[in-house]
ZADO-1210 file (C-alpha; in nm, 4 decimals, padded with zeros to 6 digits):
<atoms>
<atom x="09.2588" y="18.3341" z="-15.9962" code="UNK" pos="1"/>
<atom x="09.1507" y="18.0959" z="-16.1986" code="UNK" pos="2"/>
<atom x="08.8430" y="18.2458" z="-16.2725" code="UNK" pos="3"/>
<atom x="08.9930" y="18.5567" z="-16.4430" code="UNK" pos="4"/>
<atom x="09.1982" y="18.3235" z="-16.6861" code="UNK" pos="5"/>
<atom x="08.9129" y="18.1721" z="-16.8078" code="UNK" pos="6"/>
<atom x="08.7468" y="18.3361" z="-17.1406" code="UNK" pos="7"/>
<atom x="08.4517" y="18.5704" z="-17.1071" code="UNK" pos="8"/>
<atom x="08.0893" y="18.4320" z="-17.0825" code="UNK" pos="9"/>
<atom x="07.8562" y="18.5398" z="-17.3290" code="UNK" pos="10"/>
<atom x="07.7175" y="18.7920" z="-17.0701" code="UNK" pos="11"/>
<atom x="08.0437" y="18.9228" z="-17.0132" code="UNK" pos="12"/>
<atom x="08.1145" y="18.9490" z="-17.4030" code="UNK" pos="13"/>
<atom x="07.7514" y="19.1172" z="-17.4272" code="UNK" pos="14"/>
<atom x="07.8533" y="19.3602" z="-17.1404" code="UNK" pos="15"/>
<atom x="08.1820" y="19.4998" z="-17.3087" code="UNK" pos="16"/>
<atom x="07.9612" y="19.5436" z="-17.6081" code="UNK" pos="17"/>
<atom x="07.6974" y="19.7589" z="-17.4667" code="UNK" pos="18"/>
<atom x="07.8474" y="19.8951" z="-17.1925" code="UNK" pos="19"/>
<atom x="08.2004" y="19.9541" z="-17.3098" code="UNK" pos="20"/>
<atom x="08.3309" y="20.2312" z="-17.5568" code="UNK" pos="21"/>
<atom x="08.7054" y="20.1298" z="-17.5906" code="UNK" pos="22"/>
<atom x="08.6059" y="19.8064" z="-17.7584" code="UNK" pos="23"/>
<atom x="08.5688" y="19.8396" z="-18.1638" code="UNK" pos="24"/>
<atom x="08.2703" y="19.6399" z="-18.1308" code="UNK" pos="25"/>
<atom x="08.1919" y="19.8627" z="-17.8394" code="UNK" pos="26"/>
<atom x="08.2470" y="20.2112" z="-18.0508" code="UNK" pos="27"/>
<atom x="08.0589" y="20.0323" z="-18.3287" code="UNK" pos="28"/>
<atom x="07.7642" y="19.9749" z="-18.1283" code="UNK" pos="29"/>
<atom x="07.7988" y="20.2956" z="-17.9931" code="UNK" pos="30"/>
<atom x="07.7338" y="20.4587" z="-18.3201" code="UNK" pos="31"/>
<atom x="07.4452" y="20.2377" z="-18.4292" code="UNK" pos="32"/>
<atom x="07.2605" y="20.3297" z="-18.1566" code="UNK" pos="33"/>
<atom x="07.3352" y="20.7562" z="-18.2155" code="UNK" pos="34"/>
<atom x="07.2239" y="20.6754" z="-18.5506" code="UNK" pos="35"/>
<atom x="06.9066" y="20.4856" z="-18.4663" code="UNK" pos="36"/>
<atom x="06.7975" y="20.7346" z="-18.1828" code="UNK" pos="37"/>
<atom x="06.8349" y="21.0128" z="-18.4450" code="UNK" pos="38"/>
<atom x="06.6250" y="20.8233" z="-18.7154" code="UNK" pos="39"/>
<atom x="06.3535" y="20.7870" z="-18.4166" code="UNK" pos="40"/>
<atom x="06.3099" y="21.1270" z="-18.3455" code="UNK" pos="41"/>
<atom x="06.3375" y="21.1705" z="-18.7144" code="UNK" pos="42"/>
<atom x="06.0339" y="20.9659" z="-18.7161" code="UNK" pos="43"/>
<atom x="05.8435" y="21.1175" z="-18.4546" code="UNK" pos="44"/>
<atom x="05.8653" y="21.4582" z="-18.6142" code="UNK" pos="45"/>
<atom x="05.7997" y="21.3357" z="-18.9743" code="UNK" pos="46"/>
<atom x="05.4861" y="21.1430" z="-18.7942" code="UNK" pos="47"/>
<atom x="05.3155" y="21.5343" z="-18.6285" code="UNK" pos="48"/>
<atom x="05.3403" y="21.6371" z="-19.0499" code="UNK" pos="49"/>
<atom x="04.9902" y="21.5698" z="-19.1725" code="UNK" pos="50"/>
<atom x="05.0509" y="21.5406" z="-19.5163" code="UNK" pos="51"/>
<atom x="05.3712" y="21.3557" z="-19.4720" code="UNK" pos="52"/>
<atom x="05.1855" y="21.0877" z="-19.2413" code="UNK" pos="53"/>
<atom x="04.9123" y="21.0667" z="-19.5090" code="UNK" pos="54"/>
<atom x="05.1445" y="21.0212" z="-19.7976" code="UNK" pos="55"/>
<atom x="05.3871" y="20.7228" z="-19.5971" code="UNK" pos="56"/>
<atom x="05.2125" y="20.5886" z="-19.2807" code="UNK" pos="57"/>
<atom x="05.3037" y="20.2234" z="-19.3563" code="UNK" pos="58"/>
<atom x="05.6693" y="20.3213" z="-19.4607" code="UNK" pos="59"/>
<atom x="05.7138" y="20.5220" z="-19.0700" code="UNK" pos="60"/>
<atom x="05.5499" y="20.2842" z="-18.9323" code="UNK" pos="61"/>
<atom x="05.7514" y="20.0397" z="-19.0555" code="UNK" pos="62"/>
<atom x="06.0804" y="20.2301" z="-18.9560" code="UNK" pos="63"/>
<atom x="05.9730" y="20.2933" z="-18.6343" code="UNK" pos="64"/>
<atom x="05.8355" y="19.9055" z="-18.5279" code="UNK" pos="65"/>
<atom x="06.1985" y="19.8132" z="-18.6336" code="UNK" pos="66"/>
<atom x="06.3607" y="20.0924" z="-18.4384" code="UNK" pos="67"/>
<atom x="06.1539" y="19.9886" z="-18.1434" code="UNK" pos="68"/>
<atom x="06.2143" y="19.6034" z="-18.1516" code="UNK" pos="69"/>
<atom x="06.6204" y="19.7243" z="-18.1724" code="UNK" pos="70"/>
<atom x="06.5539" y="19.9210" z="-17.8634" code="UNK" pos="71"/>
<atom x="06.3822" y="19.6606" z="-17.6737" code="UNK" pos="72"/>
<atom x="06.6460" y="19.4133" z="-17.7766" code="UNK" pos="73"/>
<atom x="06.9101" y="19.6566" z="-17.6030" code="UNK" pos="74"/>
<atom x="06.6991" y="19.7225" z="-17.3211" code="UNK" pos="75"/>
<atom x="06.6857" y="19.3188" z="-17.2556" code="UNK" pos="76"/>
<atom x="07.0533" y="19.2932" z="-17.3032" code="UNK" pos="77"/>
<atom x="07.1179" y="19.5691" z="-17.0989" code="UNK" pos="78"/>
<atom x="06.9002" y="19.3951" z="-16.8036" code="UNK" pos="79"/>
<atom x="07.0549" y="19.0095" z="-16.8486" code="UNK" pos="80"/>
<atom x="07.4249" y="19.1469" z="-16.9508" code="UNK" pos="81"/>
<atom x="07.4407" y="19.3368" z="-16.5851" code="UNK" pos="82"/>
<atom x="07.4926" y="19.1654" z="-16.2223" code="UNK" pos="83"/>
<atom x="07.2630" y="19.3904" z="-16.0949" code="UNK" pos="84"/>
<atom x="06.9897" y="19.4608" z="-16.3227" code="UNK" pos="85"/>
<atom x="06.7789" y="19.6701" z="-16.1049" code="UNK" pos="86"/>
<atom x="07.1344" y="19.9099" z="-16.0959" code="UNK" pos="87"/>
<atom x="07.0361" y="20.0188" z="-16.4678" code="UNK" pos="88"/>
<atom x="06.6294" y="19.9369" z="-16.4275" code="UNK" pos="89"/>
<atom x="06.6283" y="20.2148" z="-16.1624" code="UNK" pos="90"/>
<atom x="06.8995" y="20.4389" z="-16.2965" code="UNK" pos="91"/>
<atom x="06.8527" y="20.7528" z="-16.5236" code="UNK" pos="92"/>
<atom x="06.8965" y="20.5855" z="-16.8804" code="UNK" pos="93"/>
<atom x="06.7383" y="20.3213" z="-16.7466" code="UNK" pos="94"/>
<atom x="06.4063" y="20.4769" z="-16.6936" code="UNK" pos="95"/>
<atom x="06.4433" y="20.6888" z="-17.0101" code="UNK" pos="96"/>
<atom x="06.5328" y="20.3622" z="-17.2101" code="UNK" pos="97"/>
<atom x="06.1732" y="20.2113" z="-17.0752" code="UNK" pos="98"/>
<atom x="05.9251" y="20.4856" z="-17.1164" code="UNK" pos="99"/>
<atom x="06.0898" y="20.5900" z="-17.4456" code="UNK" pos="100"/>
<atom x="06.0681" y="20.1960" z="-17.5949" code="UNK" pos="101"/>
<atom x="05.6946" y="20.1416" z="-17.4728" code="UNK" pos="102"/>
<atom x="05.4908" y="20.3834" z="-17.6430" code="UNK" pos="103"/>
<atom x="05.4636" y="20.2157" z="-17.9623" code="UNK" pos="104"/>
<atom x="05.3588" y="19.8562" z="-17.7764" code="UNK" pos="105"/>
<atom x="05.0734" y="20.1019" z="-17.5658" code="UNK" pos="106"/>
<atom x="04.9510" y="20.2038" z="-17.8427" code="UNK" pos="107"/>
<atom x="04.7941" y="19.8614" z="-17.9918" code="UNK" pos="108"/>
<atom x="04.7086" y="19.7409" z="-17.6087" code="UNK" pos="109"/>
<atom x="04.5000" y="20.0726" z="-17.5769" code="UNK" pos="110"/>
<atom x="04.2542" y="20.0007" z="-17.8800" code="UNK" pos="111"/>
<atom x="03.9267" y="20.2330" z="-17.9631" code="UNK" pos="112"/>
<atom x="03.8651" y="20.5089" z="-18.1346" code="UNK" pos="113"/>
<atom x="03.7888" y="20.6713" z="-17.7307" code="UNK" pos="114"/>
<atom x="04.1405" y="20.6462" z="-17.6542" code="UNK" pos="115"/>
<atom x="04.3301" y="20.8173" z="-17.9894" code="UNK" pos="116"/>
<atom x="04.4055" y="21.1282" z="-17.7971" code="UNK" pos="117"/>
<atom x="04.5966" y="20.9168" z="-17.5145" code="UNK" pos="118"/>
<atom x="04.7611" y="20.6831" z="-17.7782" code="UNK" pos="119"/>
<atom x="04.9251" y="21.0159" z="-18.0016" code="UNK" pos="120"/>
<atom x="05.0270" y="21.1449" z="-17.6193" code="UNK" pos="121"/>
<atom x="05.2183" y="20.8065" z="-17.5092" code="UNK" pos="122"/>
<atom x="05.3778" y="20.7792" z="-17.8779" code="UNK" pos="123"/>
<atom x="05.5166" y="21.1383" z="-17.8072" code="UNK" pos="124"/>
<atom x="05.7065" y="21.0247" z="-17.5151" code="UNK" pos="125"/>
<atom x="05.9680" y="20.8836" z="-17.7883" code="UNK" pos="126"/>
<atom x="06.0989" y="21.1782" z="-17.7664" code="UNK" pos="127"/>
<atom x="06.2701" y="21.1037" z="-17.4572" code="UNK" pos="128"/>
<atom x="06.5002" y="20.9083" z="-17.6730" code="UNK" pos="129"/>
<atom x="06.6714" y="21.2363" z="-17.7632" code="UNK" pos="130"/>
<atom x="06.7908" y="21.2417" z="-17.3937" code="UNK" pos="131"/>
<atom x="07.0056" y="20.9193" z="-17.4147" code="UNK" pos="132"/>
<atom x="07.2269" y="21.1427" z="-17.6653" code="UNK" pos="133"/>
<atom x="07.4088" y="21.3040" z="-17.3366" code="UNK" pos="134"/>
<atom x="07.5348" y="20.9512" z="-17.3382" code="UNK" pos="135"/>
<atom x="07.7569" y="21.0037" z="-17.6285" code="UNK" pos="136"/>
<atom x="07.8801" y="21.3582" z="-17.5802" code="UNK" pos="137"/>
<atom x="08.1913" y="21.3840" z="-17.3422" code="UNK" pos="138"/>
<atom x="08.1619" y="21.7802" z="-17.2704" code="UNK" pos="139"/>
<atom x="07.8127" y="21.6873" z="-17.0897" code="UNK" pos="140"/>
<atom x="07.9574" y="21.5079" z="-16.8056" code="UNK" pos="141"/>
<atom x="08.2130" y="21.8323" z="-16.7516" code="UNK" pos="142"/>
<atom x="07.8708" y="22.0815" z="-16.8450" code="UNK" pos="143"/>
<atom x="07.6901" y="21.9508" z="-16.5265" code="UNK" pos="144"/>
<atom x="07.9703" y="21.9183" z="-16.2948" code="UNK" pos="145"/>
<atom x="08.0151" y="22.3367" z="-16.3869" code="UNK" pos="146"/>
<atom x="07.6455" y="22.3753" z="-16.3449" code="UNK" pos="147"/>
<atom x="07.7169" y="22.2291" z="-16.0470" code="UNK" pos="148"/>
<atom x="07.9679" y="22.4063" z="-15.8899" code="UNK" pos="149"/>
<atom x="07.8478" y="22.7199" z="-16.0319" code="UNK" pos="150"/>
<atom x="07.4836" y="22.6670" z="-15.8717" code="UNK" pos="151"/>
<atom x="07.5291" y="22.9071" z="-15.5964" code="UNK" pos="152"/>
<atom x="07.6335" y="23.1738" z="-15.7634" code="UNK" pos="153"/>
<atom x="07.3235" y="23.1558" z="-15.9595" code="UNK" pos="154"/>
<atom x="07.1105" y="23.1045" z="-15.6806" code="UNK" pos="155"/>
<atom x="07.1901" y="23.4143" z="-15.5696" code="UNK" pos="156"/>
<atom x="07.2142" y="23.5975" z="-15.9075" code="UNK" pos="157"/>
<atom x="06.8620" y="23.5024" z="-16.0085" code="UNK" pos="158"/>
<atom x="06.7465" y="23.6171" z="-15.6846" code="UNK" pos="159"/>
<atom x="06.9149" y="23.9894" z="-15.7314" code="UNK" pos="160"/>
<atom x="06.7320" y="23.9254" z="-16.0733" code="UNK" pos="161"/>
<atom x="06.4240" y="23.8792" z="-15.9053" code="UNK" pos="162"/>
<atom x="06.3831" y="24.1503" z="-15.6488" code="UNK" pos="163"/>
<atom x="06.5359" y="24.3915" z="-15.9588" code="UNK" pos="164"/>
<atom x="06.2482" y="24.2656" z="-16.1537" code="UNK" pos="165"/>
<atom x="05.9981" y="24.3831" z="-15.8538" code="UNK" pos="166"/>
<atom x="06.1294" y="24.7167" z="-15.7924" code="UNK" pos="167"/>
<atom x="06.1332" y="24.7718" z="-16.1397" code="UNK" pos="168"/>
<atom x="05.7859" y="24.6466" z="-16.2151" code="UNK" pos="169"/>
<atom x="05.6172" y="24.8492" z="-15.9348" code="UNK" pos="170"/>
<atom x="05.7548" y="25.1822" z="-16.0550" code="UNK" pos="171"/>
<atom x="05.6487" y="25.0810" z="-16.4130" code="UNK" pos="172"/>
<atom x="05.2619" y="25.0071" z="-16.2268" code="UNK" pos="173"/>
<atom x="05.3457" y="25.4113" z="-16.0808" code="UNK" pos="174"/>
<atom x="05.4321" y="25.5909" z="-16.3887" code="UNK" pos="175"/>
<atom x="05.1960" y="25.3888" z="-16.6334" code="UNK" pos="176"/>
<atom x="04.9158" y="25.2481" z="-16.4729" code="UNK" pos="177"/>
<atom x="04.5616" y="25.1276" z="-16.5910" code="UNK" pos="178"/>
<atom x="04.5362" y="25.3159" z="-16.9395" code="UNK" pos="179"/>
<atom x="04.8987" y="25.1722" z="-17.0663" code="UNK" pos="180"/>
<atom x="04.7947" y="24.8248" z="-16.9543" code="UNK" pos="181"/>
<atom x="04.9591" y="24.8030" z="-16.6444" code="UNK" pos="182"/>
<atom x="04.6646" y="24.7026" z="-16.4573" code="UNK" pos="183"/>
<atom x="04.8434" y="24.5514" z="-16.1213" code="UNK" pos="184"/>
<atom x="05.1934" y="24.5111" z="-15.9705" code="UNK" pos="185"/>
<atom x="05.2032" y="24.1280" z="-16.0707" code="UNK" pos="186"/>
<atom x="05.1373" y="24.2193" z="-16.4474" code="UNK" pos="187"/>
<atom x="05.4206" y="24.5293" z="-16.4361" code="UNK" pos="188"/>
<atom x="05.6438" y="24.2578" z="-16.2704" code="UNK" pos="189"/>
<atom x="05.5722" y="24.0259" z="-16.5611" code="UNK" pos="190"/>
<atom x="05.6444" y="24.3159" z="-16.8132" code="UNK" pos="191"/>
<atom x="05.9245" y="24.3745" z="-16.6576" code="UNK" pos="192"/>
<atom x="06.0700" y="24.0176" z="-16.6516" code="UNK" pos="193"/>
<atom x="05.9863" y="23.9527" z="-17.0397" code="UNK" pos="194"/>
<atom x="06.1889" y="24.2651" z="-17.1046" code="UNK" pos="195"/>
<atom x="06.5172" y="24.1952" z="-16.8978" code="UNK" pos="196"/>
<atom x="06.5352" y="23.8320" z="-17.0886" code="UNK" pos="197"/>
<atom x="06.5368" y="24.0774" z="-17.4171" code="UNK" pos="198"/>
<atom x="06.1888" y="23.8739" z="-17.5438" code="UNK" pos="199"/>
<atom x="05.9534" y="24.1618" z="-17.5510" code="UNK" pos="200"/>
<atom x="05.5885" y="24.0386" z="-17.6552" code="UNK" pos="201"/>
<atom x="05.4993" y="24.3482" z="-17.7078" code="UNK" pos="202"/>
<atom x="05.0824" y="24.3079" z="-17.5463" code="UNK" pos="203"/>
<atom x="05.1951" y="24.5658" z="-17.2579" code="UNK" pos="204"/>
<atom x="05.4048" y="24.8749" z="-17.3746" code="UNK" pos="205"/>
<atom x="05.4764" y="25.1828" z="-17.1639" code="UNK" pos="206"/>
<atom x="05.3478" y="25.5541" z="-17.3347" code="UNK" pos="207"/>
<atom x="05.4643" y="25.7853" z="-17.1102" code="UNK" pos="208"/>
<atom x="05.8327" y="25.9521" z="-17.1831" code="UNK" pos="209"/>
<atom x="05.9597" y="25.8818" z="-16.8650" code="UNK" pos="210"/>
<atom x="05.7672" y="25.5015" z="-16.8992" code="UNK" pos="211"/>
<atom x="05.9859" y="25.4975" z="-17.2045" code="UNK" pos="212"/>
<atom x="06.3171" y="25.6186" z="-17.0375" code="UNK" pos="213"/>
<atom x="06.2579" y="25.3435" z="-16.8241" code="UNK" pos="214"/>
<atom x="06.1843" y="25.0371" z="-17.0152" code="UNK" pos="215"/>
<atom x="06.5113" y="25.1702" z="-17.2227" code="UNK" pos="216"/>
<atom x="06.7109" y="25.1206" z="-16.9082" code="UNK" pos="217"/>
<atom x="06.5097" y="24.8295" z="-16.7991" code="UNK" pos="218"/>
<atom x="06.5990" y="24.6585" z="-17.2412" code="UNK" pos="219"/>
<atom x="06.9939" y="24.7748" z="-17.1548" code="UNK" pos="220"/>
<atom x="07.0176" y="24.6411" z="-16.8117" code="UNK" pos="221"/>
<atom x="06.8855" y="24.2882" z="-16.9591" code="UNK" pos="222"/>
<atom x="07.1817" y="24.2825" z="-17.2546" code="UNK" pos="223"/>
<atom x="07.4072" y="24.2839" z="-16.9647" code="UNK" pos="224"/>
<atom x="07.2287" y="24.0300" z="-16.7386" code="UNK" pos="225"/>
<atom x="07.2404" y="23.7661" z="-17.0044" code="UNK" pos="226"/>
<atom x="07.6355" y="23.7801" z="-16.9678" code="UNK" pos="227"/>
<atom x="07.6695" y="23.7267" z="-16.6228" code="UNK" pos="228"/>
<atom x="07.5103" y="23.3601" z="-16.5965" code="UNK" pos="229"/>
<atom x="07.7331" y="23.3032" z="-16.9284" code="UNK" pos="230"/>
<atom x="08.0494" y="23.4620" z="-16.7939" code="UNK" pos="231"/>
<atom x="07.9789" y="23.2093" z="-16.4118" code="UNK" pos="232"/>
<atom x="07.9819" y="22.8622" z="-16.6487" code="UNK" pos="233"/>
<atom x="08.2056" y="22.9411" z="-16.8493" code="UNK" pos="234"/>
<atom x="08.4553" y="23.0046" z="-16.5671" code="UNK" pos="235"/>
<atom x="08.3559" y="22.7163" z="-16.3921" code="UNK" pos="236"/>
<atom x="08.3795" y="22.4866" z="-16.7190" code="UNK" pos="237"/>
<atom x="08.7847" y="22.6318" z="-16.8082" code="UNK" pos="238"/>
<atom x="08.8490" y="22.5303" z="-16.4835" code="UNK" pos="239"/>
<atom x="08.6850" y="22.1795" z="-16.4547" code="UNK" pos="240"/>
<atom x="08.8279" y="22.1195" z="-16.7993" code="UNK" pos="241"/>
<atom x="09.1706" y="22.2172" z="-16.6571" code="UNK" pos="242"/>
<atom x="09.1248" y="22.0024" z="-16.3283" code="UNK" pos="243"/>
<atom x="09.0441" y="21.7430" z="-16.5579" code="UNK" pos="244"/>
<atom x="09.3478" y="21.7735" z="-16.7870" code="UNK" pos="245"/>
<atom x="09.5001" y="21.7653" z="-16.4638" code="UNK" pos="246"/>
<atom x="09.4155" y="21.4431" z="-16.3298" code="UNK" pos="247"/>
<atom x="09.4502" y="21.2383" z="-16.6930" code="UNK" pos="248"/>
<atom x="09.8160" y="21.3911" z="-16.6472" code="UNK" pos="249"/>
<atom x="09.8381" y="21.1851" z="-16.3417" code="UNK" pos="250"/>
<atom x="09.6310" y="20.8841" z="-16.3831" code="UNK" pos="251"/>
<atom x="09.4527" y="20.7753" z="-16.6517" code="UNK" pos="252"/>
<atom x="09.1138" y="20.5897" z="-16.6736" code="UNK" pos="253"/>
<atom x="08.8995" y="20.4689" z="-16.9408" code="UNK" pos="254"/>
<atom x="08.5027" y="20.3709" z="-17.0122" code="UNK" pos="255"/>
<atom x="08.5165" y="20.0269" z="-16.9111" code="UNK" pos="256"/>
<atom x="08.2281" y="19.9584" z="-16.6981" code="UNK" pos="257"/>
<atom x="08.1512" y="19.6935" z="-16.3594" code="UNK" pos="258"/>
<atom x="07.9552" y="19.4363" z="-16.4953" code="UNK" pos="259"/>
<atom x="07.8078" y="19.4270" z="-16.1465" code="UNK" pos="260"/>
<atom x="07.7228" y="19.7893" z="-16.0311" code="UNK" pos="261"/>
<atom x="07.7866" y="19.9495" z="-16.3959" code="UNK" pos="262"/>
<atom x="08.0179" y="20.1932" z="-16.2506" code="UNK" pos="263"/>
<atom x="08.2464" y="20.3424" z="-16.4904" code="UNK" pos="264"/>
<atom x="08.5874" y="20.5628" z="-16.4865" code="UNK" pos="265"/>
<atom x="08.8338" y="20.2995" z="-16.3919" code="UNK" pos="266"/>
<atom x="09.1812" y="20.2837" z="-16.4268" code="UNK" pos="267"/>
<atom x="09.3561" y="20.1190" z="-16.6859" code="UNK" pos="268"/>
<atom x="09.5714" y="19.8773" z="-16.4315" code="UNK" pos="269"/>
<atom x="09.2428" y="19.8554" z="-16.2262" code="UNK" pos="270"/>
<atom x="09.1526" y="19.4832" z="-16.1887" code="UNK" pos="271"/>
<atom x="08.8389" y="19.5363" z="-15.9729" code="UNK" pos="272"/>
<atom x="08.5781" y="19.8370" z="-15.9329" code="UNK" pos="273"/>
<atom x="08.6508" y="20.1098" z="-15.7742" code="UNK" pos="274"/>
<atom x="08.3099" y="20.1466" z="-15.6214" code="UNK" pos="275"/>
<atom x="08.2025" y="19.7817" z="-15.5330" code="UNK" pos="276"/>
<atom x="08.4819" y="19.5784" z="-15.5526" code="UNK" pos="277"/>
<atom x="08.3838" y="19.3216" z="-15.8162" code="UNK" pos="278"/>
<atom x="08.6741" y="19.1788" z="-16.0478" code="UNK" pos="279"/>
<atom x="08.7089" y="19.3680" z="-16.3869" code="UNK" pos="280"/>
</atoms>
């Protein structure tokens, strides 16, 4: 009892900041770090520009060394702030957070003109950066658990798809055949497939009329295929968003996070996690 009157350590205060969004300095750091991931990325494209590159090396390179030492700084605190460090080391973000962060260090260990093609490939992977974004958008969290429940359903829509996309693509190899282009089943299959999703790359066309009747039907069919995937999410996304509404209705919970197992979605009376018991 005596331990939960006592004021916060300075891991505990570095915690609620990094790990917490309810917090001002929480939301604050929050949005330093959207902002800084988008300047990286920023960087990374303005970097594959030639004559940008050529024009401001230093100047990106400056950017990004400080973008990098803010990101290992919150990778660090991340590790020390958290009761369980190999929790976040091993998690998702965690992972991302490393191989997004060590590019730039790589890249002056891995020296010689040899190795330039492998250095430009590992200073790519800040890309990954961009994925940490899901972070800060709530609809993501409700977005995969509607992928999720919806995953059967298109299972067994992209398999109809599929054998569709064979039948299809072996009476295309019948009516056309050799001359049109349609040299083999697999190739009519793959004709057939690039003109369902609507893309149309237009190095196999058919020449006969009835060739032509068919790819018509084949171009119409794929207008309405695209709306059935669609149509299954969205269903599946009204009703996890109602579910959801649902459950706030009845209790609610907020962002605060187990400074031992990093678990978050507690309640707002909760004193201790939810998932492994460790005081709030």
């Amino acid at each position: 009892m005596k331990e939960q009157n006592e004021q916060p350590s300075w891991k505990m205060k570095l915690h609620e900041i990094i790990y917490e969004a309810d917090t001002p300095m929480g939301r604050l750091f929050d949005i330093a770090l959207f902002f800084l991931i988008i300047l990286s990325v920023i960087l990374v494209m303005l970097e594959s520009v030639e004559s940008i590159d050529q024009h401001y090396h230093k100047t990106l390179l400056t950017l990004e060394w400080g973008v990098t030492i803010f990101f290992t700084l919150e990778y660090i605190a991340r590790v020390i702030s958290i009761k369980k460090p190999w929790k976040y080391i091993f998690s998702f973000y965690g992972i991302i957070d490393f191989i997004s962060t060590i590019p730039l260090y790589i890249s002056y260990i891995l020296a010689g003109s040899q190795v330039l093609l492998a250095v430009r490939a590992f200073r790519l992977l800040r890309i990954f950066r961009i994925l940490k974004l899901v972070k800060f958008i709530g609809e993501a969290s409700q977005l995969q658990s509607a992928l999720k429940a919806s995953r059967t359903k298109i299972a067994v829509f992209i398999y109809v798809v599929l054998i569709l996309s064979v039948i299809l693509g072996t009476l295309m190899y019948l009516i056309e055949g050799d001359e049109a282009g349609f040299t083999s089943i697999p190739r009519s299959i793959y004709w057939t497939i690039v003109t369902l999703t609507t893309v149309g790359y237009g190095d196999i066309a058919p020449q006969t009329s009835l060739g032509q009747f068919l790819a018509t039907v084949i171009m119409i069919l794929g207008y309405g295929i695209i709306a059935v995937p669609t149509g299954i999410v969205t269903a599946e996304f009204s009703r996890g968003k109602k579910g959801q509404a649902d459950d706030q209705n009845m209790v609610h919970v907020n962002t605060q996070a187990c400074p031992s197992c990093s678990a978050e979605g507690h309640r707002d009376d909760a004193t201790h996690c939810y998932n492994c018991g460790h005081s709030l």
